[in-house]
N, C-alpha and C positions, 0 to 999 in steps of 0.2 A: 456325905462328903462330895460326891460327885455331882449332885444339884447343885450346891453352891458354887462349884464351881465352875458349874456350867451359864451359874444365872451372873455371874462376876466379868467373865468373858463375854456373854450378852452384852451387857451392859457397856461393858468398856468399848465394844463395836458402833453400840448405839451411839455414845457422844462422838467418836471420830467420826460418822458418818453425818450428825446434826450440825459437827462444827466444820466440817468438810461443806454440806450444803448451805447455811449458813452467809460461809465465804465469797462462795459463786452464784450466792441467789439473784444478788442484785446485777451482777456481771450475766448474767441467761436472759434476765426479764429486760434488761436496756438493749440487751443485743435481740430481743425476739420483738419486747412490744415497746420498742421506744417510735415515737410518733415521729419527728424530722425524720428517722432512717428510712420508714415503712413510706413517708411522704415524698423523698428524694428516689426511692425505687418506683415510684409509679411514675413522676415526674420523668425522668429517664426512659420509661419503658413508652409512654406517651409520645414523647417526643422522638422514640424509634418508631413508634406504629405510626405516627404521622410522617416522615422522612420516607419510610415505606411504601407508603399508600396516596402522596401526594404527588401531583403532576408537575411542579414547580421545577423546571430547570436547571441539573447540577450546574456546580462552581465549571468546571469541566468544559464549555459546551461546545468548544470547538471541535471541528472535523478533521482527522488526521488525514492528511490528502497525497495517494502516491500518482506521478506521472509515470506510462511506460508508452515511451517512442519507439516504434517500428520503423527504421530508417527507409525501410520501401517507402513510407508515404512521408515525404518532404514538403513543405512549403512552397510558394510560385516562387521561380527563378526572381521574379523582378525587386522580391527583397533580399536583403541580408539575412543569412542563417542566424547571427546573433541577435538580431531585431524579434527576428522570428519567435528565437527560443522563450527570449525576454516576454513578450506580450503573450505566448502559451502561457510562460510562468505566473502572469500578470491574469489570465483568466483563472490560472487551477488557485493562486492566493481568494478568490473569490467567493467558495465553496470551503476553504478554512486553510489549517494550516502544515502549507507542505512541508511532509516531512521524508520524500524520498524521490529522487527526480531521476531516470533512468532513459536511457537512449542500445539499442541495439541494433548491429547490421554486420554485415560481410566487411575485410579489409579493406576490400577493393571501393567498397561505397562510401569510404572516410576519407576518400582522395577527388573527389568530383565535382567539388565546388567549384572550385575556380575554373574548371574546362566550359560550364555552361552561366559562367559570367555572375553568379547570386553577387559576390563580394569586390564591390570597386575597390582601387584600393588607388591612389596617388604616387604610390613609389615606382622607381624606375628600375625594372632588371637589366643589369649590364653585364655583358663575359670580360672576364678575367683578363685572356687573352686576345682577344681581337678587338674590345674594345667595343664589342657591337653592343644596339641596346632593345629591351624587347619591354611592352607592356605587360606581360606576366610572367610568374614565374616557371611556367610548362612551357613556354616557348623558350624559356630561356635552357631549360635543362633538356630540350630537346635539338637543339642546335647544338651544344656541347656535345650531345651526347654521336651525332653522326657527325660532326666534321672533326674538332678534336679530341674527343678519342678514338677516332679510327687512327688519325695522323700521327698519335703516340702509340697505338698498335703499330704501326708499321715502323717506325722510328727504334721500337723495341724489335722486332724482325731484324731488322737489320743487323743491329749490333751483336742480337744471339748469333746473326749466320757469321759471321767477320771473324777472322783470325787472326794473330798478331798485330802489326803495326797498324793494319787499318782497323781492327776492333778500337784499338786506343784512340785513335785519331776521333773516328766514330761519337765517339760516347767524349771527346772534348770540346766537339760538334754542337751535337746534340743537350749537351749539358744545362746551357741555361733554357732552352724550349723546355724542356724535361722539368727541371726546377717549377718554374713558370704554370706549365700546367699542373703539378701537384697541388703548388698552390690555388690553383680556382678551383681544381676537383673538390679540396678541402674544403671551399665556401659554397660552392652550385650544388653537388651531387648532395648536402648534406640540406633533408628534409628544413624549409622554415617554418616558422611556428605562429598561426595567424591564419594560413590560409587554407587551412583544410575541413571539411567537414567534422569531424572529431575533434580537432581542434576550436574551434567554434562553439561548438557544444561545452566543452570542458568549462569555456573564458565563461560559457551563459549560466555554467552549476552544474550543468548535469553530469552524470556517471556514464562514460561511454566505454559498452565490454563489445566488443569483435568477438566475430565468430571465422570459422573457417570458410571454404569456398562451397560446403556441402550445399545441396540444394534443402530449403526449412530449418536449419539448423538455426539460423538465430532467431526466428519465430519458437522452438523448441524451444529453446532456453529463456525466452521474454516469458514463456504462458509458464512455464515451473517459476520462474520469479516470481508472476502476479499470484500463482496458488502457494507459495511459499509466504508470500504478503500475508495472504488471508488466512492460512492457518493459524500465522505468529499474532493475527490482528493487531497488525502494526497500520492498518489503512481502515476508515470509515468508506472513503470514497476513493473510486481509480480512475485517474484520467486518461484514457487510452488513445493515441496517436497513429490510427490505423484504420486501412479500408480492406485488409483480408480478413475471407470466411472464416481461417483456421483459427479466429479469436472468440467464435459466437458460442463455445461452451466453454469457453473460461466466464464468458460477461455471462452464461445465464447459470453457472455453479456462483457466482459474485450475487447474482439475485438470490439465489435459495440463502445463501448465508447474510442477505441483507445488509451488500455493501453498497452504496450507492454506483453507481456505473456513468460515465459523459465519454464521450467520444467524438475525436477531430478528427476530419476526413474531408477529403474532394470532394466525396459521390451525395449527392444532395440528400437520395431518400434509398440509403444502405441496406442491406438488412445488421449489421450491427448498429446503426443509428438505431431501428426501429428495438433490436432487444438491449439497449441501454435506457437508461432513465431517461437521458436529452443527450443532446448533438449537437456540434456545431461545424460549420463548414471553417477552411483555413481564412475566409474572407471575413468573414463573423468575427474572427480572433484578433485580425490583425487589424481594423477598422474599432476595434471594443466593445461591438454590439453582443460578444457574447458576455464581454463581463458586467453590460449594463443587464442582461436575461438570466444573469446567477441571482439575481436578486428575487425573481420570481417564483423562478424554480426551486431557490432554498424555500420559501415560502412555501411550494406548494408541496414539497417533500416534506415537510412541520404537518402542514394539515392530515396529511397520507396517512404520516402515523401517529397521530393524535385517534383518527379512525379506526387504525387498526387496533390501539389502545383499548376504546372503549367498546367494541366489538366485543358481542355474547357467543361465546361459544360451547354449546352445554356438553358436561364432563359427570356421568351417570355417578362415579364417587366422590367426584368434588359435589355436585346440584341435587344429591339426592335428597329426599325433602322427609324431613323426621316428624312424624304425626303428631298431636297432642292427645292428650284423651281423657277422658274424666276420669273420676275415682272410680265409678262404678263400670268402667270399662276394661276388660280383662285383657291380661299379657299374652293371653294368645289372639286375640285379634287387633293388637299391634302388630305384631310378627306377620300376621296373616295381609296387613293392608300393606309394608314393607314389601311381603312377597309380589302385591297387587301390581305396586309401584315400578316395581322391576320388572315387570312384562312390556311386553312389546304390545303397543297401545292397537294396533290392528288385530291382534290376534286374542276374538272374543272365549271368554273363558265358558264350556258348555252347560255347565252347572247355571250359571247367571243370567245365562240365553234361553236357558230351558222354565227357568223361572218368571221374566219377563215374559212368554205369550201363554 
C-alpha cells in the first residue's frame, strides 16, 4: 500500500513540475537567448566603452570662471572704476563662463574714489545752507562739516546754558537756522550712491564684503573664499586681481588641484604672475590685448592637457604583463616568470648569474 502510494505522489509532483516548466520555458529562453535583447545590451555597452575611452569634448565644455579682487590692487586713477571692472569682466568672459565675481578690502578703502579723481562726474555739489557750490562731493561734506556744524553746536550751547525768557527768546531766534540746517544735514551728511569705490563695483556685478581695520584680514578672508571655491569646484579657473605674496599658496594649492590660475597686477614680472598659468598687467586689460591673448592661452592649456592625457605612466598592477605559454609549459613556471616580473630589473638574481659564466 505504501509504494503505491508513494509512486501516486511521485507522479502527481512530476506533472505540476512539467507543467510549471512548461509555462515559463518560453518566458526564460526569450529572456536569456533572445537575440535584439543580447544585441541592444552590447550596443549599449559599446557605446559606454566608447564615451569612456574617447577624447571627443563633452556637451559641457565651458570653464566655470571665479574673479577674486583684492582691493589693495586697484586700477590707474585715470580710468573709471566702473570701466575698469567692466573690461576685467570682459577679459575673465574670455577664458569661459563667469560664474562668481568677488571684490574684498577694509571700509576705509570703499570711500577713496572720488578723493584721487578715478570718477568725473558733471554734477554740481551745492550746501544747503549758504548756497555755496563745490565740484565734489568730499569737499562739499567737508565744509558742512566745519563751518555749519560747528555754528549749530554752538547755537545748541547756548540755548542749553539760558534760562527762562531768554531760553525762549533764544530757540525763536534760532528756530528757522535750526530748521534749515537739519534739513541739508538730511541730504549732505547722508552717504550718495555712485560715487564710491564699493559702489562702483556693485553697479559693475561684483560682490563687495568689507572687512574690519585689522591688519590681513581681508586678504584672510579672500584666500578661505578661493579654497572654499575649490573644494565646492564651483571654478575651473580663478582670476585673481592681486600683487601680494600672501596669495602664492593659495595659486600653487590651485595648481596641485588643476585649477587654472591668471592674475592681474601692476608689477610686470611678479612672482605670482610667474606661479600662475598667465598674467596680465592692468594696461593689457584695459587696452584688450589680454582678451585678444585668452585666445591663445586657452589653446595652449587644450594642448597641456591633451599631453598630459596621453602620457604613460607605468602602474606595476595596473601594466603588469601576463605571460602566455604553451601546453607543455608547466604552472609553476608561470608563477615563477610572474615572480621574475616583479623584481626590481637592477637586482640580478644569483642563481642566473651563476649560471651564465
Amino acid at each position: 500500500m505504501l509504494p503505491t502510494v508513494r509512486k501516486i505522489l511521485i507522479g502527481a509532483v512530476r506533472k505540476i513540475l512539467s507543467s510549471f516548466w512548461d509555462e515559463n520555458l518560453s518566458h526564460v529562453k526569450s529572456h536569456i537567448y533572445d537575440p535584439s535583447r543580447y544585441y541592444h545590451c552590447n550596443l549599449r555597452s559599446v557605446y559606454r566603452f566608447s564615451e569612456s575611452h574617447s577624447g571627443s569634448i563633452p556637451k559641457s565644455d565651458r570653464t566655470n570662471v571665479a574673479i577674486f579682487w583684492d582691493l589693495d590692487n586697484k586700477p590707474p586713477n585715470t580710468v573709471p572704476l566702473f570701466i575698469a571692472a567692466s573690461k576685467l569682466k570682459t577679459t575673465a568672459f574670455s577664458f569661459g563662463s563667469v560664474r562668481l565675481m568677488v571684490a574684498y578690502g577694509k571700509s576705509q578703502q570703499l570711500n577713496c574714489v572720488e578723493k584721487k579723481g578715478s570718477i568725473k562726474t558733471s554734477e554740481v555739489f551745492s550746501c544747503r545752507v549758504c548756497n555755496r557750490k563745490f565740484s565734489t562731493n568730499e569737499k562739499l561734506v567737508n565744509h558742512f562739516r566745519q563751518i555749519h556744524e560747528s555754528e549749530h553746536q554752538k547755537r545748541l550751547n547756548q540755548i542749553e546754558s539760558a534760562r527762562g525768557t531768554r531760553r525762549v527768546k533764544l530757540v525763536g531766534r534760532y528756530s528757522m537756522n535750526m530748521e534749515k540746517y537739519r534739513n541739508a544735514a538730511r541730504y549732505i551728511l547722508t552717504p550718495v550712491v555712485g560715487y564710491k569705490l564699493g559702489d562702483e563695483l556693485k553697479r559693475a556685478g561684483f560682490w563687495v564684503q568689507t572687512s574690519s581695520h585689522e591688519p590681513q584680514k581681508a586678504n584672510i578672508a579672500l584666500k578661505n573664499h578661493m579654497v572654499e571655491t575649490m573644494d565646492r569646484r564651483q571654478a575651473d579657473c580663478i582670476v585673481l586681481v592681486s600683487d601680494d605674496m600672501d596669495f602664492l599658496e593659495v595659486l600653487k594649492e590651485a595648481k596641485r588641484r588643476c585649477v587654472k590660475t591668471v592674475v592681474v597686477g601692476d608689477v610686470s614680472d611678479g612672482t605670482l604672475k610667474r606661479a600662475a598659468d598667465t598674467g596680465f598687467s592692468w594696461k593689457e586689460v584695459l587696452l584688450g590685448k589680454a582678451k585678444k591673448e585668452a585666445v591663445s592661452v586657452l589653446r595652449r592649456w587644450k594642448d597641456r592637457d591633451i599631453l598630459k592625457r596621453l602620457e604613460w605612466i607605468y602602474d606595476p598592477k595596473v601594466d603588469s604583463k601576463w605571460y602566455e605559454f604553451d601546453e607543455d609549459t608547466s604552472v609553476e613556471n608561470g608563477i615563477d616568470a610572474r615572480e621574475d616580473d616583479a623584481r626590481v630589473w637592477w637586482k640580478l638574481d644569483k642563481d642566473t648569474y651563476a649560471a651564465s659564466t
